[in-house]
DOVEXVEX-336385 format. One record per residue (C-alpha): residue in one letter; x, y, z. Coordinates in steps of 0.05 Angstrom, whole numbers, m for minus. Each point is the difference from the previous one (the first is absolute). Layout:
<sites>
("A",(X,Y,Z)),
...
</sites>
This chain:
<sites>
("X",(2168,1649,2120)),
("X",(79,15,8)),
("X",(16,m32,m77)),
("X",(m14,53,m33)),
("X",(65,m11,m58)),
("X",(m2,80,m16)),
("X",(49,20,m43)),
("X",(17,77,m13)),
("X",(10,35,m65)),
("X",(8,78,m26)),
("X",(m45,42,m22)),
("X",(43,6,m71)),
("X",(2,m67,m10)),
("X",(71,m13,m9)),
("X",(26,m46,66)),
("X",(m10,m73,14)),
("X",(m43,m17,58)),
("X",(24,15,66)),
("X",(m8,m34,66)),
("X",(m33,45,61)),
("X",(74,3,28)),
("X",(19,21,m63)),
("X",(m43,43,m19)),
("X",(4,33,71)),
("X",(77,6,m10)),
("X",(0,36,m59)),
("X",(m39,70,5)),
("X",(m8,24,m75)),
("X",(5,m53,m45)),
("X",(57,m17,m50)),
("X",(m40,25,m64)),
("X",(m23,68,35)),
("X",(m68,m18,13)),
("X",(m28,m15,75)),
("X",(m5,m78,29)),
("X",(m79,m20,4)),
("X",(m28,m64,22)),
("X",(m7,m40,m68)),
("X",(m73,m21,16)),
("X",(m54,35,45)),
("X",(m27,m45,58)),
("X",(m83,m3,m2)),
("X",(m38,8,71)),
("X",(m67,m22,8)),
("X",(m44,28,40)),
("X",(3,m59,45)),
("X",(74,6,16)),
("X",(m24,70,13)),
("X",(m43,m20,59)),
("X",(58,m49,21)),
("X",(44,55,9)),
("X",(m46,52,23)),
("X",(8,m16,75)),
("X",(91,m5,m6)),
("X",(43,45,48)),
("X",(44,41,m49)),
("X",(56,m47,5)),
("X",(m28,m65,m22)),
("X",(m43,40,m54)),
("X",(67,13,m28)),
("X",(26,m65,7)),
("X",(m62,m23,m42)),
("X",(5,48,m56)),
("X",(77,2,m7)),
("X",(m3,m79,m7)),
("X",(m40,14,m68)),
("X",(64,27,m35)),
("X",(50,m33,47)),
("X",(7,m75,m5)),
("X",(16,m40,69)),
("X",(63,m24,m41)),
("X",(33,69,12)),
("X",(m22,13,64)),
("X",(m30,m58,46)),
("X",(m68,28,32)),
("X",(13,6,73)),
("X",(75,37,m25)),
("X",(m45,59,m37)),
("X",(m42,3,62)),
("X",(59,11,40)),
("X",(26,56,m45)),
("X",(m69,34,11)),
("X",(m11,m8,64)),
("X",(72,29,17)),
("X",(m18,54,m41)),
("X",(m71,18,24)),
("X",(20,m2,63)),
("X",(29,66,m5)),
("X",(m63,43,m9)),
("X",(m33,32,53)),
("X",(m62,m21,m21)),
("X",(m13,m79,18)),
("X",(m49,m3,m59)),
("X",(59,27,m38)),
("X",(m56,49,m44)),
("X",(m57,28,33)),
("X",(m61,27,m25)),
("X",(m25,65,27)),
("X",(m72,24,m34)),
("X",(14,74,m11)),
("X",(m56,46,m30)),
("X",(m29,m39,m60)),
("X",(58,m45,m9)),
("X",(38,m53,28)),
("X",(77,11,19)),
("X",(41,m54,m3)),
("X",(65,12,40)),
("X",(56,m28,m36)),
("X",(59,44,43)),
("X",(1,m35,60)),
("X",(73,m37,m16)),
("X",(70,28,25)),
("X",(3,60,m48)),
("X",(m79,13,m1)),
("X",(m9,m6,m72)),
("X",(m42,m43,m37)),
("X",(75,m32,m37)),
("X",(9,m34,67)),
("X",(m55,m55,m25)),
("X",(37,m18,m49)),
("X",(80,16,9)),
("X",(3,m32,70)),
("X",(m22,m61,m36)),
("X",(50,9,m74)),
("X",(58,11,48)),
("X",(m12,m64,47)),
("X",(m13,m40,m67)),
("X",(62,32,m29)),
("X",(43,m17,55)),
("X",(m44,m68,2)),
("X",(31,m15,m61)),
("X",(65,22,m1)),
("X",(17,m40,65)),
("X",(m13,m58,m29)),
("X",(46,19,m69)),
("X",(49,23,46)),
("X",(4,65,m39)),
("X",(m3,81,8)),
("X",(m40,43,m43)),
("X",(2,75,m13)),
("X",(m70,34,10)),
("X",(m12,61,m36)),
("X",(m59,50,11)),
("X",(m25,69,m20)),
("X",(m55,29,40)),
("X",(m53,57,m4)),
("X",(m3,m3,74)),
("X",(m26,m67,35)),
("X",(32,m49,m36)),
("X",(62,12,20)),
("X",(0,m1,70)),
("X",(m45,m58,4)),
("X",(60,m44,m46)),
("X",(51,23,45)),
("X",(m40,m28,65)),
("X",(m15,m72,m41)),
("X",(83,m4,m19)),
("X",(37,44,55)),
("X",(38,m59,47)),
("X",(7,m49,m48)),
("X",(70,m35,m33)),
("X",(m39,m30,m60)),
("X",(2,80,m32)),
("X",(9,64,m9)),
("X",(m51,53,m8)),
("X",(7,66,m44)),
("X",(m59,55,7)),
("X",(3,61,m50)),
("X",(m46,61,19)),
("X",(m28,64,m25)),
("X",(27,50,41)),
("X",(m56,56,26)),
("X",(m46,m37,m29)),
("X",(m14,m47,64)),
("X",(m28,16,62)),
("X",(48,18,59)),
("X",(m17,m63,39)),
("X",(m4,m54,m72)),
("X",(80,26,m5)),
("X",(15,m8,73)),
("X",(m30,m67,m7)),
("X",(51,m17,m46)),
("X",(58,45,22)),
("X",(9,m26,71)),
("X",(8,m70,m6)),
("X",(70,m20,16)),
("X",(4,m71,m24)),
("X",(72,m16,m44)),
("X",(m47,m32,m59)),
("X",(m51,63,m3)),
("X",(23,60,m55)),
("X",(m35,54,m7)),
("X",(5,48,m59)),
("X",(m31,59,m14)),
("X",(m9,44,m66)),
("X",(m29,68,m19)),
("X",(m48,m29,m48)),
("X",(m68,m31,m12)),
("X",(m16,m69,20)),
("X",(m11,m16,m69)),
("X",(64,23,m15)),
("X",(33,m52,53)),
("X",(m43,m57,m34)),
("X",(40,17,m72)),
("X",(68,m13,48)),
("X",(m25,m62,25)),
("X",(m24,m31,m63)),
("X",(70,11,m39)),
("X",(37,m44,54)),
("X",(m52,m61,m5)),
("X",(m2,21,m75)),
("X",(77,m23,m2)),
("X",(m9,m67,13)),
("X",(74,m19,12)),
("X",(4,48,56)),
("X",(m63,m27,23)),
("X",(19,m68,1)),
("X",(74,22,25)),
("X",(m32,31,54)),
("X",(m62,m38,12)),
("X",(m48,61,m1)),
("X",(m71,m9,16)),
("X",(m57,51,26)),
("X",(m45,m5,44)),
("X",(m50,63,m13)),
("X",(m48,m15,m44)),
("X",(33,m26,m61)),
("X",(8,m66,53)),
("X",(m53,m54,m13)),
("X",(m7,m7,70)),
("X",(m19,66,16)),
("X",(m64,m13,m51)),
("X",(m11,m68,41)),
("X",(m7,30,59)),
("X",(m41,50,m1)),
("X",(m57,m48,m38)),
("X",(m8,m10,73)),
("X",(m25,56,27)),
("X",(m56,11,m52)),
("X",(m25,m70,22)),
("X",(1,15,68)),
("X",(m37,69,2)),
("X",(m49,m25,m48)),
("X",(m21,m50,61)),
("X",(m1,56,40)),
("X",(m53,33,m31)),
("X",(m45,m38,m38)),
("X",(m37,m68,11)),
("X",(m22,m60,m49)),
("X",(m62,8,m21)),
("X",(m44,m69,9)),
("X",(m57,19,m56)),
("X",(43,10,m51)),
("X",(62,m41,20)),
("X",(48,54,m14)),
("X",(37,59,41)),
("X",(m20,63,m1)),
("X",(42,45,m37)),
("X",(41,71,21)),
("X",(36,42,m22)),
("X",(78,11,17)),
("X",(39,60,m3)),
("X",(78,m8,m10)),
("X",(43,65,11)),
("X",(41,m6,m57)),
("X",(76,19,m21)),
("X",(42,m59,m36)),
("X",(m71,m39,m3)),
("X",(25,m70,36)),
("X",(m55,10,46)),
("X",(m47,2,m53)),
("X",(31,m56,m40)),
("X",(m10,m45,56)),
("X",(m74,28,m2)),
("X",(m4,m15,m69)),
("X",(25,m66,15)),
("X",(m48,m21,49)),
("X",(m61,15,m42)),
("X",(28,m40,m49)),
("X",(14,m62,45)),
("X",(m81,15,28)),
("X",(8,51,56)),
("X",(m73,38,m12)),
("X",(11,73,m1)),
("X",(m33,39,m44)),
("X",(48,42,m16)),
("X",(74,12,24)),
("X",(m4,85,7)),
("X",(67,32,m21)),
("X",(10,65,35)),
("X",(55,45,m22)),
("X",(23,79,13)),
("X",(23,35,m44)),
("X",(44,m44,m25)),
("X",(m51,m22,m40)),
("X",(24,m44,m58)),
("X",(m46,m66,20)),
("X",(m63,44,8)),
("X",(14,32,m83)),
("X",(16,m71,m9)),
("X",(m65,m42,21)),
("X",(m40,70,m16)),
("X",(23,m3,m70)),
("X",(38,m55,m23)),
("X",(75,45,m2)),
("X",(54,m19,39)),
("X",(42,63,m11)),
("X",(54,22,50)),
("X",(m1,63,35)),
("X",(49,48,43)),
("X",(m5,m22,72)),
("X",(m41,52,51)),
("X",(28,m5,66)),
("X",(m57,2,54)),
("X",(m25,m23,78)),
("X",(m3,m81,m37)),
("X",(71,m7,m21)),
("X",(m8,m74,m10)),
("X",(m49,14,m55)),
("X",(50,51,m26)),
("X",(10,m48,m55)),
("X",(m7,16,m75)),
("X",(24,m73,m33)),
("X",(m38,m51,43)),
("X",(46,m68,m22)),
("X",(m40,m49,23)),
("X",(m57,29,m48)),
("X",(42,m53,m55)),
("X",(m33,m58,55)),
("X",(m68,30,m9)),
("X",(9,5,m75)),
("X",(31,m77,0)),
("X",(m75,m24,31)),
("X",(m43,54,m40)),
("X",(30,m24,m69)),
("X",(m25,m73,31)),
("X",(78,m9,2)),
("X",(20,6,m61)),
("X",(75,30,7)),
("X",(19,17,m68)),
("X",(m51,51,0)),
("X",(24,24,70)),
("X",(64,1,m34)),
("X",(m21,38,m53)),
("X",(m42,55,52)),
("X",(57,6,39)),
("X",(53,9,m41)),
("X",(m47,55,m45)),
("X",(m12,33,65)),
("X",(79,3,22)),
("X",(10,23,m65)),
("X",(m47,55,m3)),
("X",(m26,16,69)),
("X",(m67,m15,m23)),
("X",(m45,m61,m28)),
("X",(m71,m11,m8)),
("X",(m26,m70,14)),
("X",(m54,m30,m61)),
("X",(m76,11,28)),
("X",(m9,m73,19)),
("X",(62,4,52)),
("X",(m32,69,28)),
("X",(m66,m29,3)),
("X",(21,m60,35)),
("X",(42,43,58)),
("X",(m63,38,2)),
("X",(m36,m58,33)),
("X",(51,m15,58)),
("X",(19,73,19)),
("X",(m34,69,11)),
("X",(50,58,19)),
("X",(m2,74,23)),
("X",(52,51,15)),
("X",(7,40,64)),
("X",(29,69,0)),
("X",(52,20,64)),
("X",(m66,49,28)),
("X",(m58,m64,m7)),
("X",(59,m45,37)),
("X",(15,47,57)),
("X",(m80,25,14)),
("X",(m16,m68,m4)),
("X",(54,m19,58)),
("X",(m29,59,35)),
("X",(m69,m16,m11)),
("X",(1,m71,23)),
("X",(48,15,65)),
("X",(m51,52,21)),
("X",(m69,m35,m11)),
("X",(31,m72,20)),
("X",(67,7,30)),
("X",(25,m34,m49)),
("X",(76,11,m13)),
("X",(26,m29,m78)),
("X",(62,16,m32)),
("X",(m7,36,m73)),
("X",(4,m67,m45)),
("X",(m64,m26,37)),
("X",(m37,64,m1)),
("X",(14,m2,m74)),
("X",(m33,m65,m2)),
("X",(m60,19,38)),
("X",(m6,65,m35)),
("X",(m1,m52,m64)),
("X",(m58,m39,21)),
("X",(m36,61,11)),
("X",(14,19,m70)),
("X",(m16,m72,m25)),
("X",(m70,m4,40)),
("X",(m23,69,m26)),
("X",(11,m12,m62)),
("X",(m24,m73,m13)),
("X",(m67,m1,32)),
("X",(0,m74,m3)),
("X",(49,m10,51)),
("X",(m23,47,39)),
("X",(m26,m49,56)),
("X",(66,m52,m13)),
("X",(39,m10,66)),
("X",(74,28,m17)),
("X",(59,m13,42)),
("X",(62,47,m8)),
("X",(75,m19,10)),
("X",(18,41,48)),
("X",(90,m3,m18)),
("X",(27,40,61)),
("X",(m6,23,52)),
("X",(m13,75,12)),
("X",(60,6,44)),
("X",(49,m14,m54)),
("X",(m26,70,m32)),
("X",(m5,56,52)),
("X",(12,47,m43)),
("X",(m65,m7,m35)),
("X",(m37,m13,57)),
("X",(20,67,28)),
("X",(m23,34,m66)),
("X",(m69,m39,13)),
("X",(m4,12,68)),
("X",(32,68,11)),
("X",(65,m3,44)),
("X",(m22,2,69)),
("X",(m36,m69,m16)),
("X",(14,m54,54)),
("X",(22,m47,m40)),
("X",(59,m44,37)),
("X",(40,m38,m39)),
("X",(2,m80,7)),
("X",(66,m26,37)),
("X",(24,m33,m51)),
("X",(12,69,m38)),
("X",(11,42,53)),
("X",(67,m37,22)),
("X",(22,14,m71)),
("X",(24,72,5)),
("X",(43,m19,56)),
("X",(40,m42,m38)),
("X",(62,14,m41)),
("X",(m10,m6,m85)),
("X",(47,m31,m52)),
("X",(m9,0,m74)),
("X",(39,19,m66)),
("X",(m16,49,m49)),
("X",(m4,m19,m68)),
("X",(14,46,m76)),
("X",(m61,30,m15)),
("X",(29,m23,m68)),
("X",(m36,m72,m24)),
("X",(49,m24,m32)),
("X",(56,19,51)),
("X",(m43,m24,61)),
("X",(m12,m65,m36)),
("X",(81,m10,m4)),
("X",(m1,21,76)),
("X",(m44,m61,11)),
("X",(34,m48,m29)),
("X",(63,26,35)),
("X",(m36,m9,67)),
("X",(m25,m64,m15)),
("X",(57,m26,m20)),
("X",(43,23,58)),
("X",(m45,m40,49)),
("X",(m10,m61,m42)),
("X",(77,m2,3)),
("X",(5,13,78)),
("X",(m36,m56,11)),
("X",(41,m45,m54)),
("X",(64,14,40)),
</sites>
């Protein structure tokens, strides 16, 4: 089961196939467009039962081996890389699953920055480093975050000669703790920008540098949010493994029960890797897309309009996200990959702002995905709510994902009695802030350790031009000032 012979492609159609290690490398790819696997691996429901019974680990090993052939990386070398990284979690079954009310939580913060991007970025930055090794080369990593992104890069690259790591964030627009995350780690390789604007704004900085591909290729640029293919990969893994958790096969029939999944949503990897596994046979029902009021997936799957709107700042700031990217992914598999007509969606929408997909792509989306929209008051009652009737503490993002499958089971009486499990992306601690607005301020609620030490520690970090085009040409400047450090 380890030749697997994927290839890679974009989503506009206009690369040659790429190897996983290419592909991996390369963030955005040449033509614009985002790197996808080239064919989508079917599951049966017997591999299902196979797997059903896998610690976390090996379950990855398994799934990952689908799109990466042994080839690239020999078998018990990608265990290795997992296993080093896993190992870092708190939890030994890496993501617990906690039933809470009427839903199922699934745990993913239990890594070294307790957000759900440790899955995934422990894991890009030991295959990066994996690979560069073994060119014998360095690589610039660069990185705009709406919060947990980038502190969870920085932990998977900090340390290590293969590269250099460059995080741009929205200033005030992060919690306290997300910045400090970032701010206090002292590693030479690790810079950390910040900017008075939106993290939309930072993804239009980003894009121009892998845009230019001679800089990108002078520089060897590559990120590893979730433009990276491997990001995607990954976190296929945890919708397999919490579906085990709370369903069963079903002998009469010969099939798995169904649920439902709920997906807080900002840049919409999470849910592309939802989307994925559906497609390769992962039975949910439906993936449920849960937004605040940064709303522009829910108009989207409500009505067919993808239309960009101001960013709202509120207590989810990684939802705070008004041009999901990875929404071209979802449109590659809607349109049964057919890139010219992503092309031609995309390109209409960066135009204008605004596109409306033909009735046959909206109908089809339709099928995969229900999604609500949570205002700031239904998120922070709900955290309330559930801490005083359970004693249950969740961080904002997963209250807006359980206050979503409320939404979704009131509405559609015919899941109504569907099991639904609800990635849970952080953990409460790394938003006090809110928690204090839920709780009131004389709430014991004591940070974990590995926050508290934080705001002990002394903070670096440049400030960028508010100016695009100015903090773009600060970039480059600081990128190529390292590369050349290192060349001496």
């Amino acid at each position: 089961w380890r030749i697997c012979q994927m290839k890679f492609v974009s989503t506009r159609g206009g690369i040659s196939p790429l190897s996983f290690e290419e592909a991996l490398l390369t963030g955005f790819a040449d033509d614009g467009g985002l790197v996808v696997p080239e064919r989508i691996p079917q599951v049966t429901p017997q591999n299902l039962r196979e797997w059903s019974g896998l610690p976390f680990t090996e379950l990855a090993v398994v799934i990952c081996s689908l799109f990466i052939d042994q080839s690239e990386i020999p078998t018990q070398d990608l265990r290795s890389i997992f296993q080093k990284c896993f190992s870092m979690f708190e939890s030994s079954e890496v993501v617990p699953v906690v039933p809470v009310s009427d839903v199922h939580i699934a745990e993913l913060f239990h890594g070294p920055t307790m957000a759900f991007k440790d899955l995934a970025l422990q894991v890009v930055g030991g295959l990066l480093d994996y690979f560069l090794q073994r060119r014998k080369q360095r690589m610039t990593v660069v990185v705009a975050t709406s919060g947990d992104t980038g502190s969870a890069a920085i932990q998977g690259c900090r340390s290590k000669d293969s590269m250099d790591i460059f995080v741009l964030f929205p200033m005030g627009r992060i919690s306290a703790t997300q910045e400090r995350q970032m701010t206090t780690v002292a590693d030479s390789n690790v810079h950390v920008i910040g900017m008075e604007r939106s993290s939309d704004d930072l993804d239009v900085v980003v894009r121009a540098l892998f845009n230019d591909l001679d800089f990108k290729k002078k520089y060897n640029l590559t990120s590893i949010n979730s433009v990276n293919i491997g990001r995607i990969l990954m976190q296929l893994v945890h919708y397999f493994f919490t579906f085990f958790k709370i369903t069963s096969f079903d002998e009469g029939t010969g099939q798995w029960k169904k649920i439902l999944c709920s997906v807080p949503t900002g840049a919409f990897g999470n849910g592309v890797a939802g989307t994925l596994a559906i497609l390769m046979g992962l039975p949910l029902e439906k993936l449920i897309i849960a937004t605040n009021s940064n709303d522009i997936l829910y108009r989207f799957f409500t009505n067919g309009i993808f239309s960009r709107g101001e960013v709202v700042q509120t207590v989810s700031p990684a939802i705070d996200i008004q041009v999901p990217y990875n929404f071209e992914r979802y449109l590659y598999f809607l349109t049964n990959m057919d890139s010219k007509k992503v092309t031609r969606v995309m390109s209409e929408f960066e135009e204008k702002g605004t596109v409306q997909v033909e009735d046959e792509i909206f109908s089809q989306s339709r099928k995969w995905v229900a999604s609500a929209s949570v205002s700031t008051d239904e998120t922070v009652d709900l955290m309330r709510n559930v801490f005083h009737g359970e004693g249950y503490l969740m961080d904002p993002h997963t209250a807006v994902g359980v206050a979503a499958s409320k939404q979704i089971k009131k509405n559609f009486p015919d899941m109504s009695d569907l099991p639904c499990v609800c990635l849970a992306t952080a953990s409460p601690g790394k938003f006090s802030e809110t928690v204090r607005l839920a709780l009131g301020d004389d709430a014991a609620f004591e940070l974990p350790h590995r926050l508290a030490i934080l705001k002990d520690m002394p903070t670096r970090f440049e400030k960028f031009s508010e100016d695009l085009k100015k903090a773009e040409m600060e970039l480059r400047q600081a990128i190529a000032s390292s590369w050349n450090a290192h060349s001496q």
